[in-house]
N, C-alpha and C positions, 0 to 999 in steps of 0.2 A: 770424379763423379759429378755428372751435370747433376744445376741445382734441380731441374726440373724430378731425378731421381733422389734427390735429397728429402728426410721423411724425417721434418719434427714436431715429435711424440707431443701432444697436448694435454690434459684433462682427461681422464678416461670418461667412460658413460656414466660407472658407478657415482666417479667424482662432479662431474657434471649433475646426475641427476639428485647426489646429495645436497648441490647448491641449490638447485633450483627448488629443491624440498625445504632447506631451512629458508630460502625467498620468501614461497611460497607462504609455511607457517608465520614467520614472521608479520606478513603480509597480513593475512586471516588474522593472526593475533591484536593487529594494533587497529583494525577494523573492528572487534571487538573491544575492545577497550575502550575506546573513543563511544562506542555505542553504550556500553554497560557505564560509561563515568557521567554518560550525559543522562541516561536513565536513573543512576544513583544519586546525580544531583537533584533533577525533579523529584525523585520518592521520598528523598530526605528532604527539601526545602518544603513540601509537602506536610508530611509527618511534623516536622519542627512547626511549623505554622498551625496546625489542628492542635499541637500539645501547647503550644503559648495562646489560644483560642481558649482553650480546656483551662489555664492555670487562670488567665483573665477573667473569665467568666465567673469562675472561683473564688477570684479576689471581689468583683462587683458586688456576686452574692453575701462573700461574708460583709464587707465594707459598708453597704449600706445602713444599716442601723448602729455601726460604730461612727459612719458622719454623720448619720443624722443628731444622734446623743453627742459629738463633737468627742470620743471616746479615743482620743489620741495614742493611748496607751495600747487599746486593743487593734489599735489600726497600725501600730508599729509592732506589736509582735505579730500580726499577717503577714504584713510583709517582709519582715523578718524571716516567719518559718516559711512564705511561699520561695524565698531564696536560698531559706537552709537545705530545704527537702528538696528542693528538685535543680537537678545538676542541670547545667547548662544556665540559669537567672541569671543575667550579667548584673540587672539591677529592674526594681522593680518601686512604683509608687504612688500615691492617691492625690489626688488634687479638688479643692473643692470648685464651687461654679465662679469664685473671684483670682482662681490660677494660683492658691496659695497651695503649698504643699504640706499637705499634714503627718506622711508616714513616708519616709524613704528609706534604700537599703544606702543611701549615704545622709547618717545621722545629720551631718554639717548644712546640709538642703534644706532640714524640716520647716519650715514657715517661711520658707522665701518664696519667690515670685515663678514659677515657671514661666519661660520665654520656649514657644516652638522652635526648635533647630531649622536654620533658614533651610535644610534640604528635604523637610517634613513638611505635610500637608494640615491643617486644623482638620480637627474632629467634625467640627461643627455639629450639622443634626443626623451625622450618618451613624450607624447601628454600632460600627465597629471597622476600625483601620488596619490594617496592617504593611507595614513599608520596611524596606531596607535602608539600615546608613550604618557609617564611622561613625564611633565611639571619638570623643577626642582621645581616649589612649590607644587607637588604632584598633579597636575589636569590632570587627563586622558581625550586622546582628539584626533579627528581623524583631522589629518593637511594633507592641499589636496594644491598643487602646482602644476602650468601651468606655460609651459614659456611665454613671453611676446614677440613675435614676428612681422616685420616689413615684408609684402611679408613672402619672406622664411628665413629672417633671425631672428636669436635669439636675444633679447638685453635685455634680464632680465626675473625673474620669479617672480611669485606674488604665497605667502603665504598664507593661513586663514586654522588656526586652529578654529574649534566647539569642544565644550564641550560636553562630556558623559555624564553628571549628569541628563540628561534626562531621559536616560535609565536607570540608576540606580533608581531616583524617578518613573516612570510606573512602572517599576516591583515589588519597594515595596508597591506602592498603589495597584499595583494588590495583592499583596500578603493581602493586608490587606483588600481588596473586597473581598475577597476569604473567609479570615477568620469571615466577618462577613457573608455571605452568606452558607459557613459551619454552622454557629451559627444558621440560622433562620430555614436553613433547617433539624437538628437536632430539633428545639424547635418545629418545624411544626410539625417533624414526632413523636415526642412523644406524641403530642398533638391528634395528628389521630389513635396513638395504644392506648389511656388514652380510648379515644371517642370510635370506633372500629365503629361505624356505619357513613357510609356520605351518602350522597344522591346518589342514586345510580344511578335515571332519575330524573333532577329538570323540573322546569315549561319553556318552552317552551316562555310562552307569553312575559318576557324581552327582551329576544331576538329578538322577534318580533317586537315589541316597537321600540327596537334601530334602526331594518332595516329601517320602515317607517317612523323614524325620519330623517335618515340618506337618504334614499330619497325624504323627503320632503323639502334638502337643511341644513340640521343643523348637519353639517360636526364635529360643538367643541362638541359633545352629548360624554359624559363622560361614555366610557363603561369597567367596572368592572367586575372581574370573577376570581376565584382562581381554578376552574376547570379544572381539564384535559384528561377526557373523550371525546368524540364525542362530547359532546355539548359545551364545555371548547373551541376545535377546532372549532366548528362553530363560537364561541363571538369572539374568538382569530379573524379569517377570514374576523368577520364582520368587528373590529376593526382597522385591518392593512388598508381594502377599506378604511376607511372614514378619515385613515392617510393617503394614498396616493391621494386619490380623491381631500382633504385640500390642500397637497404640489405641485398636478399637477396645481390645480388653483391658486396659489400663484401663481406657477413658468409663469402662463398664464399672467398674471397681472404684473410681473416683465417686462416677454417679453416685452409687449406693453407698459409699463413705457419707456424702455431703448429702444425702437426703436423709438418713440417719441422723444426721447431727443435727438437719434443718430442725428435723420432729424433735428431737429433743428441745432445740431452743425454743418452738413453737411453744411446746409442752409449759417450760420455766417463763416464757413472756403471760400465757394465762394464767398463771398462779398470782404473778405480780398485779395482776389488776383485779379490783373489786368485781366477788362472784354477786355479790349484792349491794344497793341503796343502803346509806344507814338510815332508819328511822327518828327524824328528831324534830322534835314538838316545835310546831306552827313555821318549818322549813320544808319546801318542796326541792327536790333535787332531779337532773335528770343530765347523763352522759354520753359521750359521743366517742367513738374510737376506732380510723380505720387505719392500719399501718399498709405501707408502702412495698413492703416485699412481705413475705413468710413471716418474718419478726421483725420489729419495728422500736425505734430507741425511745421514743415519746413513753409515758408511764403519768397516769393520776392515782391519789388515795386517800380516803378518809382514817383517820386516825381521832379513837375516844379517848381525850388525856384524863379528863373524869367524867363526871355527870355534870359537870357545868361548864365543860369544855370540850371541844373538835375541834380537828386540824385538817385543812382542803390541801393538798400537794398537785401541782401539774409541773412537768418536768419535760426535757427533751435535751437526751443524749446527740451528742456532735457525732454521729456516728451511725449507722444499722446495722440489722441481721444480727447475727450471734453476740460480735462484742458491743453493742448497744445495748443487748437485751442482760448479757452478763453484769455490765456497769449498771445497770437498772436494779438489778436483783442486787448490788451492793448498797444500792440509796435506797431502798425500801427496807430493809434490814436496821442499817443503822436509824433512820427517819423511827419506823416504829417501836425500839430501841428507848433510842436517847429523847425520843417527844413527850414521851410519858416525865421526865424527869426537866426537863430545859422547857415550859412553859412561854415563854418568852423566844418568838420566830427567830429573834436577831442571834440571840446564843445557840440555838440550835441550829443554824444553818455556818454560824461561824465554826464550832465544832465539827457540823458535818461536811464545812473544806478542808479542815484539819488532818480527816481523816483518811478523804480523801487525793489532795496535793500528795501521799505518801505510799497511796497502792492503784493508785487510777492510772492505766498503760498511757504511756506516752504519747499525744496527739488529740485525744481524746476530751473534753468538756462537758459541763451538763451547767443548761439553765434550767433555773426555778422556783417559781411560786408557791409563796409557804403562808397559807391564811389560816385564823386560829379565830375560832368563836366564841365569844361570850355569852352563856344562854341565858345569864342573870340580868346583864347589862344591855344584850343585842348589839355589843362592840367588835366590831373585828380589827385585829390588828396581824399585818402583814409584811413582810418582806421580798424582793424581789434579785433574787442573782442572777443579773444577765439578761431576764425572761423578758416576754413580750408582756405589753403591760395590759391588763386586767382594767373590765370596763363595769361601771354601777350605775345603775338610770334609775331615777326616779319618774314611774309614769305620771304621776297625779302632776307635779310638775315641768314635765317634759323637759330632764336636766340629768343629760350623759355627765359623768364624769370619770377622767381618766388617771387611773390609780398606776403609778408609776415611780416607787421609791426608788431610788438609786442603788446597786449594788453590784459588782462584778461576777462571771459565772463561775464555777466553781469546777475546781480540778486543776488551776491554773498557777503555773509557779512563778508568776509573777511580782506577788504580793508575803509577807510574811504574816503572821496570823494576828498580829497587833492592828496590822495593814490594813489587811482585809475587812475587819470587824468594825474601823473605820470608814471605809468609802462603801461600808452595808449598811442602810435607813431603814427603820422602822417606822411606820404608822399605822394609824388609831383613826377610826370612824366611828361614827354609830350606825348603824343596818335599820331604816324604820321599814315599816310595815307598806309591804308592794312593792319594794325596792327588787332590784332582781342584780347580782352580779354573772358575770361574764368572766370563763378562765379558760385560756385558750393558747394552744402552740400555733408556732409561724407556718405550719401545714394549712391553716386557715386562711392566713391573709397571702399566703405565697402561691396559692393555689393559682393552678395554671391553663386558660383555654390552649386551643391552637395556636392563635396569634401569640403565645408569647405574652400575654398579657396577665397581670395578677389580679387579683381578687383585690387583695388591697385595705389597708386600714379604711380609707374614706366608706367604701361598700360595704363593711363592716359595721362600721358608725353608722351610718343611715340605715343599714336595718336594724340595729337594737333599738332605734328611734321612733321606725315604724311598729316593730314586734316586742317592745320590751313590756307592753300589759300583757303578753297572754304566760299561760301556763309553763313551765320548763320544760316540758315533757313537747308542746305544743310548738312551743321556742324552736326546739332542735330537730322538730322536722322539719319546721321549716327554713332553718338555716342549712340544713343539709340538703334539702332538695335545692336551694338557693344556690349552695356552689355547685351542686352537679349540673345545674342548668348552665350557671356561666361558666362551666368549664366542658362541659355537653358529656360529660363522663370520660376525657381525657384522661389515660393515665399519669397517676400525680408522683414526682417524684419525691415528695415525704409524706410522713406520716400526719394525718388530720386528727386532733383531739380536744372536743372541750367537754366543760366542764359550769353547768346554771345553776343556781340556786338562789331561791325566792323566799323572804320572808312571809308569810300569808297573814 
């Protein structure tokens, strides 16, 4: 036999065109891959960079009035629990404006020197950093810092590095989706060159089936189909309605769950606040109260412990909406309670952390101001847990003074009740006549235009300087029209509350 009639057998077509088919996918597969790891990377170094933005800011906000009081204790448990709570903190920490570090998640740091890592940039006067570096233990990480300013000034910057290993896990689980989805669609497509025949028009009436199950309300109906012709696309179609048809009526039933509840808490936030002024001889009073969502964690109250005594409460739960307003309805309960009996702010506020360190949800705090009058003496004596401090002018002599005892806020396990009762000051003034105080949450001074800018202790100060002779009633409108000018009616993210009263 000439070779020329010599015939050997190669590859058939099937064989041939199954290679060229797993080629093919493969091909398409690692084209995808390469596209979806690089998109995964961006959306996640994205996302990780907006949530270390998010936990930053968080720390700034809480941090400031813990540096400004030099409150070392409260600035080590922030950053403590911004480390505990949210997964990913490699490490986090506050530094003041001489680079000393006052709160780190590595205790052994606390009061040393921060030196910038030579592959990091200085803050200096920019908004807000954020850079990638090694860890010296090898953990890649993107560390995002803000300074920590007071008005316009700078007095420290707050740290938090997050962890990359995020992104490095999605991209390998993508990578390993990938590979088993290569796999099936390989085993599929051998399986349909093996076969060579599919259905080319199937039956119609499943489909059918499913629609009028799915209009007659039975939304979970289980619809199956490996098809991808026109009628693939129809099951496909039907399929998607009756997941969104389920998820719109969920989401319809959520609604009316959580607007329900809103009323409710609506409902128990105006119980908690005074339906009226109390009447008390040769004292003018007038109050102010807008909360931030539906219900709001801020709460003031007057309390008659006799005829020769009241008691002024301005408060403001770490918290809003429902469990702000539930922890409120706990302090107002106890406050009117044990006030009538604990005379004396200092025992009754230490009591009332007692009680609370032991049923108050986890995460949660309340500052506050606790003033108690003497109608015999015109003495007030007051205590302060946590709160922003309370301002008294005297207009005859044109002399603010800023009432600011020391004490921690309350709900806080940080302290045992010996502890507490200790680092909690009491003081004693006497109230004369035209005096006017000032009681106020940080909704006031934190208040916010456009720019990003706060309202601020100093703007505060200088109006009770200019507006502290007139009336209280007089006072607070025009302090309230005050912020809405410098904030032009920007929606505020807390709740604004005070609280004037004037000897006459």
């Amino acid at each position: 036999m000439n070779k020329e009639e010599q015939f050997r057998a190669g590859f058939s077509l099937k064989t041939k065109f199954l290679i060229w088919l797993v080629i093919f996918i493969l091909m398409v597969m690692i084209v995808i891959y390469i596209y979806f790891s690089h998109h995964e990377r961006t959306i996640l170094s994205q996302e990780i960079k907006l949530r270390g933005e998010a936990l930053c800011i968080n720390v700034v906000s809480s941090a400031e009035d813990f540096l400004v009081m030099k409150d070392d204790l409260s600035l080590a448990k922030l950053i403590y629990d911004t480390k505990a709570k949210n997964k990913g903190v490699i490490y986090c920490f506050v530094i003041d404006d001489n680079n000393t570090i006052w709160a780190h998640t590595d205790a052994s740091l606390v009061n040393t020197t921060y030196r910038v890592p030579h592959e990091l940039e200085e803050l200096n006067t920019k908004p807000i950093m954020i850079q990638e570096r090694r860890t010296p233990d090898g953990i890649e990480v993107f560390e995002i810092v803000m300074p920590i300013t007071v008005g316009e000034n700078k007095i420290g910057e707050a740290h938090v590095a997050l962890s990359q290993q995020a992104i490095k896990d999605a991209v390998a689980q993508a990578g390993t989706g990938v590979a088993f989805v290569t796999a099936g669609i390989i085993v599929l497509g051998i399986i349909g060159i093996l076969i060579l025949v599919s259905f080319i028009i199937g039956s119609l009436g499943e489909v059918t089936k499913d629609i009028e199950a799915i209009g007659n309300g039975d939304l979970d109906r289980k619809i199956i189909t490996s098809r991808t012709d026109e009628i693939g696309r129809i099951t496909h179609a039907v399929k998607m309605m009756a997941t969104k048809l389920k998820r719109a009526q969920e989401e319809l039933i959520e609604k009316e769950r959580m607007k329900k509840e809103m009323q409710i808490a609506k409902e128990i936030q105006q119980t908690l606040l005074p339906h009226s002024l109390p009447q008390i001889p040769e004292f003018k009073i007038a109050t102010y109260y807008q909360s931030a969502r539906e219900v709001g964690g801020d709460y003031y109250d007057f309390i008659e412990i006799d005829k020769e005594h009241f008691g002024v409460i301005i408060a403001d739960v770490a918290g809003k909406g429902v469990a702000g307003s539930l922890v409120m309805t706990m302090v107002r309960s106890i406050m009117r309670i044990e006030a009538l009996k604990n005379p004396s702010p200092h025992r009754l506020i230490t009591l009332l952390n007692s009680i609370l360190c032991r049923d108050i949800p986890e995460g949660l705090f309340i500052t506050l101001f606790y003033t108690v009058f003497d109608l015999r003496e015109y003495r007030i004596t007051y205590c302060s847990a946590g709160h922003n401090p309370a301002y008294f002018f005297n207009p005859q002599e044109k002399k603010l003074l800023t009432l600011k005892p020391a004490g921690p806020p309350l709900g806080i396990n940080l302290f045992d009740e010996r502890e507490f009762a200790a680092r909690l000051h009491e003081e004693t003034r006497i109230f004369n006549r035209g005096e006017i105080l000032l009681l106020y949450t940080d909704g006031v001074t934190e208040a916010m235009n456009r720019s990003k800018e706060r309202f601020g202790r100093e703007r505060l100060q200088n109006f009770i300087e200019g507006n502290g002779s007139l009336t209280p009633e007089t006072f607070k409108k025009r302090l309230k029209a005050a912020i809405e000018t410098f904030t032009r009616k920007e929606k505020q993210s807390d709740d604004i509350t005070f609280v004037i009263l004037q000897r006459m």
